[in-house]
C-alpha positions as CSV (number, residue, x, y, z in Angstrom):
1,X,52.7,-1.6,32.2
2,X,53.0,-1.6,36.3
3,X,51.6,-4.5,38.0
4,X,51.0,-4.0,41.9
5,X,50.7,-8.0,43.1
6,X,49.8,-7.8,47.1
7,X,50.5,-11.2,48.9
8,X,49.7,-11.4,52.6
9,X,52.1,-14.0,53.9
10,X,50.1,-15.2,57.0
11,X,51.4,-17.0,59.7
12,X,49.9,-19.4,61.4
13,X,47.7,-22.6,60.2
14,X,49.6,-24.4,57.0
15,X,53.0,-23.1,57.0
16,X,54.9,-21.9,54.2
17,X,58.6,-22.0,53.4
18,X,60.0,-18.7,52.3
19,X,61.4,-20.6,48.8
20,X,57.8,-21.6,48.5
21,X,56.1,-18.3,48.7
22,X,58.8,-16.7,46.4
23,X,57.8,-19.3,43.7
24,X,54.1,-18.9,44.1
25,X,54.5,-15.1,43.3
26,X,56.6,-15.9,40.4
27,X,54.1,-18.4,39.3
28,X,51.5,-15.7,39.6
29,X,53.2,-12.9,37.8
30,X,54.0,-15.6,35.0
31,X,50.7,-16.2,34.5
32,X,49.6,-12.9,34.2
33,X,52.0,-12.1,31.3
34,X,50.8,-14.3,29.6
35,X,47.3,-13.4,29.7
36,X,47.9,-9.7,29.2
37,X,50.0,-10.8,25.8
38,X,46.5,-13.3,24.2
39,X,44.2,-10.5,25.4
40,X,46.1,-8.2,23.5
41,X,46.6,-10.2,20.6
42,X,42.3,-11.0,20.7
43,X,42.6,-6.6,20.5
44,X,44.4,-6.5,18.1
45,X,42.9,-9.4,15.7
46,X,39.5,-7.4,16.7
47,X,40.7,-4.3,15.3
48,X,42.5,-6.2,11.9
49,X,39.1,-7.8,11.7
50,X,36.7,-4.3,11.6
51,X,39.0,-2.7,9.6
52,X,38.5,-5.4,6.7
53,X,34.7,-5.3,7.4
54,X,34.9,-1.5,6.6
55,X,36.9,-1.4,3.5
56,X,34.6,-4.2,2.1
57,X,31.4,-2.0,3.0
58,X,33.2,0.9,1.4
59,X,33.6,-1.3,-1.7
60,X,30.6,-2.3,-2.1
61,X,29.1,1.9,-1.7
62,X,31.4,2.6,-4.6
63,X,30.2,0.1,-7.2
64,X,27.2,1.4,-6.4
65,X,27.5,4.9,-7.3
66,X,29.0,3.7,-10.3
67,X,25.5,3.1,-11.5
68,X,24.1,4.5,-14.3
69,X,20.5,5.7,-14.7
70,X,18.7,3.5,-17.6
71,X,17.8,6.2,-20.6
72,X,19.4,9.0,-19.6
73,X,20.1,10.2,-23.1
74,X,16.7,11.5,-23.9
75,X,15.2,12.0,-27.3
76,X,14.8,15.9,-28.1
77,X,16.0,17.2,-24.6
78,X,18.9,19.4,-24.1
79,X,20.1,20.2,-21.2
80,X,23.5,21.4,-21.5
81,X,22.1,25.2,-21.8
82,X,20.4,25.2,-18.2
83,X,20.7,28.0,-16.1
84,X,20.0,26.3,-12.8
85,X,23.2,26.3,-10.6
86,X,23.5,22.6,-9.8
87,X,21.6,19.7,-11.1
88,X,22.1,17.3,-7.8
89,X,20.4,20.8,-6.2
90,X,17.4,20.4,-8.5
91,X,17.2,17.2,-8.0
92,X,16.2,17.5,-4.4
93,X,14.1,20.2,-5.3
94,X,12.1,18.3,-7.3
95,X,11.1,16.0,-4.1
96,X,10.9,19.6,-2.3
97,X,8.6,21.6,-4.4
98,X,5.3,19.8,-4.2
99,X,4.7,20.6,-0.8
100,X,3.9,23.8,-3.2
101,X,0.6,22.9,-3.8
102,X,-2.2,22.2,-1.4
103,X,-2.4,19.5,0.5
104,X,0.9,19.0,1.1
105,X,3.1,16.7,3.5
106,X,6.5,17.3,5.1
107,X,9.5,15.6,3.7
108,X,12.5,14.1,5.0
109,X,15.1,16.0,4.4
110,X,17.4,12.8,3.8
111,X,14.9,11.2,1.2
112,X,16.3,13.4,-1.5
113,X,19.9,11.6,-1.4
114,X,18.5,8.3,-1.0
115,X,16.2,8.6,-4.6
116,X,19.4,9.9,-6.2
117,X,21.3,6.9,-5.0
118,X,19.2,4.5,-6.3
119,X,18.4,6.9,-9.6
120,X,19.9,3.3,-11.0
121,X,18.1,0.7,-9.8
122,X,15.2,0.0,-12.6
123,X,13.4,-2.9,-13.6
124,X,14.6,-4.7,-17.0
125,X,11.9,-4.3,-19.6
126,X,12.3,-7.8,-20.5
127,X,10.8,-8.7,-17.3
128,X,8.2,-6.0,-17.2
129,X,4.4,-7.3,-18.0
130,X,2.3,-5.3,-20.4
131,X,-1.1,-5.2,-19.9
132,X,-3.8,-5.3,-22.7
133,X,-5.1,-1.8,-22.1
134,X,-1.9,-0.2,-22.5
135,X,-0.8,-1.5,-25.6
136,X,-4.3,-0.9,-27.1
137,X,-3.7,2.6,-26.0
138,X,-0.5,3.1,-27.6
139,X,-1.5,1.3,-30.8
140,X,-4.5,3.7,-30.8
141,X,-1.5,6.8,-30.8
142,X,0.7,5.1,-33.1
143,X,-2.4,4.8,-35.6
144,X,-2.5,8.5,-35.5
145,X,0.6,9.5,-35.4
146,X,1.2,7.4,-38.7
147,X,-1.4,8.7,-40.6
148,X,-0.4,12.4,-39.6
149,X,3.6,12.3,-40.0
150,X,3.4,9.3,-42.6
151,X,6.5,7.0,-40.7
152,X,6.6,5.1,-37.8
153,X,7.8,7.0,-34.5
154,X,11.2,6.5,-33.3
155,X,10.1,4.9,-30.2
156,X,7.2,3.9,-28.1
157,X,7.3,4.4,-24.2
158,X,4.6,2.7,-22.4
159,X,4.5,2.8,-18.8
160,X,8.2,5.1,-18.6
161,X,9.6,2.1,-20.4
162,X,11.4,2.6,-24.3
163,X,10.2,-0.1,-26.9
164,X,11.6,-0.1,-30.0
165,X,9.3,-0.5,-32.9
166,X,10.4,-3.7,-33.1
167,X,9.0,-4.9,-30.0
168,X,6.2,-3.0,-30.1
169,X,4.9,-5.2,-33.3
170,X,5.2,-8.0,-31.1
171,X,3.2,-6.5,-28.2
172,X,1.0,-5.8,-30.9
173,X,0.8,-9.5,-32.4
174,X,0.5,-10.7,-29.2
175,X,-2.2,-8.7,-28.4
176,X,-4.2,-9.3,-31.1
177,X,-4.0,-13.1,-31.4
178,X,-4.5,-13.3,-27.0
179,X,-7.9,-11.1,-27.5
180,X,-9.1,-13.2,-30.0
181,X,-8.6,-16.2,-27.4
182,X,-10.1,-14.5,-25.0
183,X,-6.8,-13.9,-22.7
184,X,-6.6,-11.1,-21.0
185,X,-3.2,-11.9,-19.0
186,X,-0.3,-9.3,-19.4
187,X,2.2,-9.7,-22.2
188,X,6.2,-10.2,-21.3
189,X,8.0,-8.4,-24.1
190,X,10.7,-10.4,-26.2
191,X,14.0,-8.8,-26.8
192,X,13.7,-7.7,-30.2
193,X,16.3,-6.9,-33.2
194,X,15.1,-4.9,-36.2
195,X,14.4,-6.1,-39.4
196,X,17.3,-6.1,-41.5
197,X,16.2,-5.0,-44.7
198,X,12.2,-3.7,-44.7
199,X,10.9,-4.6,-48.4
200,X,7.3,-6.0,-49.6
201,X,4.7,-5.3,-52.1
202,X,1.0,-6.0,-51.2
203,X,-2.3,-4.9,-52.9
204,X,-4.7,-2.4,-51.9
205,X,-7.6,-4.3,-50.4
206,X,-9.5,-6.1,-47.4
207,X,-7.9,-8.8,-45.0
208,X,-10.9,-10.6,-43.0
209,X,-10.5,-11.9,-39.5
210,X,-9.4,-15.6,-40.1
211,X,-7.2,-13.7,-42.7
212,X,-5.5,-11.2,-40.5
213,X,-5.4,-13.4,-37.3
214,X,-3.2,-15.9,-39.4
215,X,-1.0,-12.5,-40.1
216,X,-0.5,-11.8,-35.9
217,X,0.0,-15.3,-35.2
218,X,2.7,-15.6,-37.8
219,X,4.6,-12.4,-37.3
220,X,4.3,-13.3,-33.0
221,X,5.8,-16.8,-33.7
222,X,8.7,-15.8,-36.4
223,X,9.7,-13.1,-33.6
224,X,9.6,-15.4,-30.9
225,X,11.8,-18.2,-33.2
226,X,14.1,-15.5,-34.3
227,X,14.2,-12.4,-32.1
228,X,14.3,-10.0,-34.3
229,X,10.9,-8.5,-36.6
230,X,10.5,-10.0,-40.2
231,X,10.9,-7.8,-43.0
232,X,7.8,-8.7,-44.6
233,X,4.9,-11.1,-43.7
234,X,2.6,-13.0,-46.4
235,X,-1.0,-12.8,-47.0
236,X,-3.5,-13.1,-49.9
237,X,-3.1,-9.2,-50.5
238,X,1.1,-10.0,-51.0
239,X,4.0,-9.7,-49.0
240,X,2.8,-6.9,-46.1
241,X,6.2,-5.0,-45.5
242,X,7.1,-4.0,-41.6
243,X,6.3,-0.4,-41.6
244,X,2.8,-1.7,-42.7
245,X,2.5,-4.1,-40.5
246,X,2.8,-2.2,-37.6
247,X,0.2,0.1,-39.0
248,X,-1.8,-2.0,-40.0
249,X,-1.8,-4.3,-36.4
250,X,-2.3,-0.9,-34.6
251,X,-5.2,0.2,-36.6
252,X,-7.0,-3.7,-35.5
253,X,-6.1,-2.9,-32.1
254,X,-7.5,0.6,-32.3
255,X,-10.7,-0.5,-33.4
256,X,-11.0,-2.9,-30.9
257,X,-10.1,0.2,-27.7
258,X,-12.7,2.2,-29.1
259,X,-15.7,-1.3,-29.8
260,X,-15.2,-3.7,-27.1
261,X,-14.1,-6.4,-30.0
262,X,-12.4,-6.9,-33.0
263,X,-13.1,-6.0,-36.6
264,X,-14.8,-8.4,-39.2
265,X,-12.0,-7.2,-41.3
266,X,-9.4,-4.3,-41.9
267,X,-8.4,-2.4,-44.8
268,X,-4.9,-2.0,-46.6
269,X,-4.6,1.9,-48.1
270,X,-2.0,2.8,-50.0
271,X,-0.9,5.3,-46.9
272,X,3.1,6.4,-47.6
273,X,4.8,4.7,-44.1
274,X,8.7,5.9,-44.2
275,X,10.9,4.0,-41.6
276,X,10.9,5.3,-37.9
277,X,13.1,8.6,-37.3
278,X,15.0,8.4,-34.1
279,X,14.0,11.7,-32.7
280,X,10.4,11.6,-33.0
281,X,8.3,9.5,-29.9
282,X,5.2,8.5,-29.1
283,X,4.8,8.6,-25.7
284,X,2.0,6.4,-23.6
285,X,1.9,6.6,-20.2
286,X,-1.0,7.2,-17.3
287,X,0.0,10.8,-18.3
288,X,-0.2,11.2,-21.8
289,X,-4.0,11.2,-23.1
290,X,-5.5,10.3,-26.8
291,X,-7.9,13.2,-28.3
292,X,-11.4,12.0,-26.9
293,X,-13.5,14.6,-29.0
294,X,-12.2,18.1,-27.0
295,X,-13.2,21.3,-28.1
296,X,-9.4,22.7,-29.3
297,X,-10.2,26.4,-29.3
298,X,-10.9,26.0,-25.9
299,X,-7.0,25.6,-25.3
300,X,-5.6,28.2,-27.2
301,X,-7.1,31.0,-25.0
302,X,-5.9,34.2,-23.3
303,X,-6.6,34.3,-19.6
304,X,-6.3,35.9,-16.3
305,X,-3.0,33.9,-15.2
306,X,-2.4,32.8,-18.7
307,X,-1.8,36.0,-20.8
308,X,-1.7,34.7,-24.5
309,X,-1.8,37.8,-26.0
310,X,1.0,39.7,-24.2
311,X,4.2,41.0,-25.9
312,X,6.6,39.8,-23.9
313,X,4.9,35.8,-23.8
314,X,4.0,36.3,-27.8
315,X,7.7,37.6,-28.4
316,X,9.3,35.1,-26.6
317,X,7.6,31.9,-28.2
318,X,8.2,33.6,-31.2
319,X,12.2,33.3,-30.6
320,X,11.9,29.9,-29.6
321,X,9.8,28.4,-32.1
322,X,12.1,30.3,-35.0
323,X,13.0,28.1,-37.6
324,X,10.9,25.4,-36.4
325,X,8.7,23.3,-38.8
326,X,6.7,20.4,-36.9
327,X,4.3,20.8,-33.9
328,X,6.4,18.2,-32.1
329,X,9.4,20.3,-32.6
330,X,8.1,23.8,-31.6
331,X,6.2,21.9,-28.1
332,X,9.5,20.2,-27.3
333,X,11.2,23.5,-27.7
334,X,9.3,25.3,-25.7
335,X,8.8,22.6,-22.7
336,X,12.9,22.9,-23.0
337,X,12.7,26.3,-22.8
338,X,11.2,26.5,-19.2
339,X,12.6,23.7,-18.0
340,X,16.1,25.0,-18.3
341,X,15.5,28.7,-17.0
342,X,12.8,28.6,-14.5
343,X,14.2,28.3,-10.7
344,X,11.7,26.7,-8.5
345,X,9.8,28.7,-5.4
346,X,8.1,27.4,-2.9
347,X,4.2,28.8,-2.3
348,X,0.7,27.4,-2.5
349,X,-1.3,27.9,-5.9
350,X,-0.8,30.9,-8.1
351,X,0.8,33.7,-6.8
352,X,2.6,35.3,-10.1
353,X,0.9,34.3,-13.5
354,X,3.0,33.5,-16.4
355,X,3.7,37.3,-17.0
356,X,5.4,37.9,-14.1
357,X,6.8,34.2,-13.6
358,X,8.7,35.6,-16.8
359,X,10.2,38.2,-15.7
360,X,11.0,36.7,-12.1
361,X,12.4,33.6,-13.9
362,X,11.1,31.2,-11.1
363,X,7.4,30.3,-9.9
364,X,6.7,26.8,-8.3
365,X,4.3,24.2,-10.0
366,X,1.3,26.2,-11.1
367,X,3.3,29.1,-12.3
368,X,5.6,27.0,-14.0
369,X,2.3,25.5,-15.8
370,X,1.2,29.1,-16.4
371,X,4.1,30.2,-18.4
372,X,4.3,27.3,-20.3
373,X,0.9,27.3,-21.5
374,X,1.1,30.6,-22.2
375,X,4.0,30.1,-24.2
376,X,2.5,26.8,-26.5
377,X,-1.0,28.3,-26.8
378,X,1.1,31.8,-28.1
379,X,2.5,29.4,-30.8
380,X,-0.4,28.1,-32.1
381,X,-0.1,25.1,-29.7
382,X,-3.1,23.7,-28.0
383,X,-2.7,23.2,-24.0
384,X,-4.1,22.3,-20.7
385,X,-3.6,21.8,-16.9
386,X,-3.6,19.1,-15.1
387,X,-4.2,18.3,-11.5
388,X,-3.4,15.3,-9.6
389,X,-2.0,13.1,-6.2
390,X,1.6,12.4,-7.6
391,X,3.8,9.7,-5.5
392,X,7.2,11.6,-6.7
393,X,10.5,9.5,-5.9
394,X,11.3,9.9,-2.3
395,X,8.4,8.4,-1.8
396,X,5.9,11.2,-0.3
397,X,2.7,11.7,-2.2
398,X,1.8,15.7,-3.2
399,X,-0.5,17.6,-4.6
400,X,0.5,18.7,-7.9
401,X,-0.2,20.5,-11.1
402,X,1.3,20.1,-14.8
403,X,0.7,20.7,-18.1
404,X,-0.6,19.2,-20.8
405,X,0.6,19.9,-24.8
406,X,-1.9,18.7,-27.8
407,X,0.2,17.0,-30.8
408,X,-0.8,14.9,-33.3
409,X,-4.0,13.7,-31.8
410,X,-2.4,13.5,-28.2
411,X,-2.3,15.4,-24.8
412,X,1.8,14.7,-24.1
413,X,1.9,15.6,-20.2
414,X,4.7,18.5,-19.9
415,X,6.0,18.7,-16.2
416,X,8.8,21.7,-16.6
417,X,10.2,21.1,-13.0
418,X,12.4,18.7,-13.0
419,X,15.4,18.5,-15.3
420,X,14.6,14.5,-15.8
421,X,11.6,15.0,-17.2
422,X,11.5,15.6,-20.8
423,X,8.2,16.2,-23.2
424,X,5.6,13.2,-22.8
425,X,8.1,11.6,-20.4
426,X,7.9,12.0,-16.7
427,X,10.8,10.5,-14.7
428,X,10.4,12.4,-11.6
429,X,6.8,10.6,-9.8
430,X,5.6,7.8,-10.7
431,X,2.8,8.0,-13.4
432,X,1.1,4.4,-12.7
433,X,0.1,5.8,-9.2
434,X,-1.3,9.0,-9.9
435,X,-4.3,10.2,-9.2
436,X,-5.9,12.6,-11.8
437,X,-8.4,15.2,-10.1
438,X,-8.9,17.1,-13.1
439,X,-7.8,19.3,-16.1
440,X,-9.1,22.2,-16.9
441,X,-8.4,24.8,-19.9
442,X,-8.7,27.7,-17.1
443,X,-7.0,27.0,-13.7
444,X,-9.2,27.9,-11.1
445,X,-6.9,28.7,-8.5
């Protein structure tokens, strides 16, 4: 570094020696040094201090894309044959492709990123609060899908979050003994261990209210003691084992839904209940509907965009349903099916049918809809659309259409564009905002 130091020596007024003016200069030039050498060390301590700000923030970014997303293993989807080229791609398309249907908004191109980011972030179900009219709802499923499949389901997802069977028997003790008080506050689910060994003999017969109230209040207090279900509970008609229980508590709160108030009594059949199998689910959501009296035929019919009866659509379910026993199995299969080789296009309403959505292999909401109804109602499947205001993850509302598969006594919402999204489950909008404008067996445009 060059330092230029000017000093005017003036004569005149105060004189100066000569040895006097050389050691002001020095003095000055000193001086200077040194305040060059702490400004540079302030630099320099500036710089050390930003750099350790930065690798902290970096830290930080990488624990969190370490997260995981919460059930991302789900029950009866595979997803290892899809054809799509990239699933982070599809992922953003998924925000993308409801500006497909009318109505639509633009859509920040950066929002995409962001909802993968936080993919992770999800509220523990153990703080979540269950409302009455949800767990009434799913009871009123889990009634029927016992008495139809004679077991409990693996599983009961009620608002996009997985209960055990466990838990759910408390939700349902819970319920029952609160609507009897005449509480209609939200329930906060226990963590809940299986019963360890399921076992109990009870009578066929009649357990009155005071009877069966005793029964919910017990079971809700031994789960809250012990966190874990009881194998059995005790009444006048024996030791009631689990699998009963839960059917039985479900049946109360079904009658309940459909009255306005509880039963005088309920019944004890000698119904067959095998233990829950882990692949089957019974999804209840905002999305997934109970039978309300609809006229089925209705939903297996050929029309203009949804051509049943063609080869190529009858062929084709034909292959995918092979070897398939259950309704469950044969709906999952095909929901799979279109999920994993349908590309998404962007265009208002329908523009190809499911016909030629087959043979294009892409098609945006509607069309996606089209071919899978096509394909379910060619297997014997009943099915519907839906049409609704969806709020999907970036945080944009859209206009948007799904479908709907009939199993066991419910509607199980089938939305085939996103690869997150399985049968009866929707990950990819949230189904506690939605607005439902309709569902029709014929889509009218």
């Amino acid at each position: 570094m060059f330092i230029n130091i000017k000093v005017d020596f003036v004569d005149g007024g105060d004189k100066i020696s000569r040895k006097m003016q050389m050691a002001i200069v020095i003095a000055i030039c000193i001086a200077f040094s040194c305040s060059s050498t702490i400004y540079a060390q302030d630099i320099n301590q500036s710089i050390t201090s930003d750099n350790t700000s930065y690798e902290l923030v970096s830290n930080n970014s990488s624990i969190g894309d370490n997260s995981t997303e919460m059930n991302q293993n789900q029950i009866l989807v595979d997803t290892t044959n899809s054809t799509k080229n990239n699933s982070t791609e599809h992922e953003e398309a998924d925000v993308l492709n409801e500006s497909k249907c009318p109505n639509s908004t633009s859509l920040n191109n950066n929002s995409a990123k962001e909802e993968i980011k936080a993919a992770g972030t999800t509220n523990s179900k153990y703080s979540a609060k269950f409302d009455l009219k949800s767990i009434k709802s799913a009871a009123s499923k889990v009634k029927v899908y016992i008495e139809t499949n004679h077991k409990l389901p693996g599983y009961v997802v009620i608002s996009n979050y997985k209960l055990t069977m466990s838990e759910f028997l408390y939700l349902l003790a819970k319920g029952i003994t609160q609507l009897n008080s005449g509480k209609t506050t939200s329930i906060t689910l226990k963590s809940v261990s299986a019963a360890t060994n399921p076992n109990g003999k009870s009578k066929v017969g009649v357990l009155y209210k005071s009877a069966y109230l005793t029964l919910a209040s017990k079971v809700a207090k031994y789960i809250e003691n012990n966190r874990r279900a009881p194998n059995y509970a005790s009444s006048s008609l024996g030791n009631i084992q689990y699998q009963r229980l839960i059917y039985t508590m479900s049946k109360i709160l079904n009658f309940q839904a459909t009255k306005g108030y509880l039963p005088k009594y309920v019944s004890l059949t000698s119904i067959s209940i095998s233990g829950s199998s882990n692949t089957d689910e019974v999804g209840i959501s905002n999305v997934n509907d109970a039978y309300n009296g609809e006229t089925l035929s209705n939903y297996l019919k050929s029309t203009s965009n949804c051509q049943v009866t063609n080869s190529q659509i009858s062929a084709l379910s034909a292959s995918i349903t092979k070897g398939l026993s259950s309704k469950w199995s044969k709906a999952s299969a095909i929901f799979n099916w279109v999920r994993n080789n349908l590309n998404y296009s962007f265009y208002y309403n329908t523009k190809y049918g499911a016909v030629q959505t087959l043979q294009l292999k892409k098609g945006n909401c509607v069309d996606h809809s089209h071919l899978l109804i096509a394909l379910a109602r060619a297997a014997g499947i009943q099915a519907r659309y839906v049409h609704g205001s969806c709020k999907f993850n970036s945080g944009t509302t859209y206009g948007h259409v799904w479908a709907q598969l009939y199993v066991n006594g419910v509607w199980y919402a089938a939305d085939a564009i996103s690869y997150s999204n399985s049968l009866g489950v929707i990950k990819n909008w949230n189904t506690s905002s939605v607005t439902i404008k309709n569902k029709y067996a014929e889509l009218p445009f």
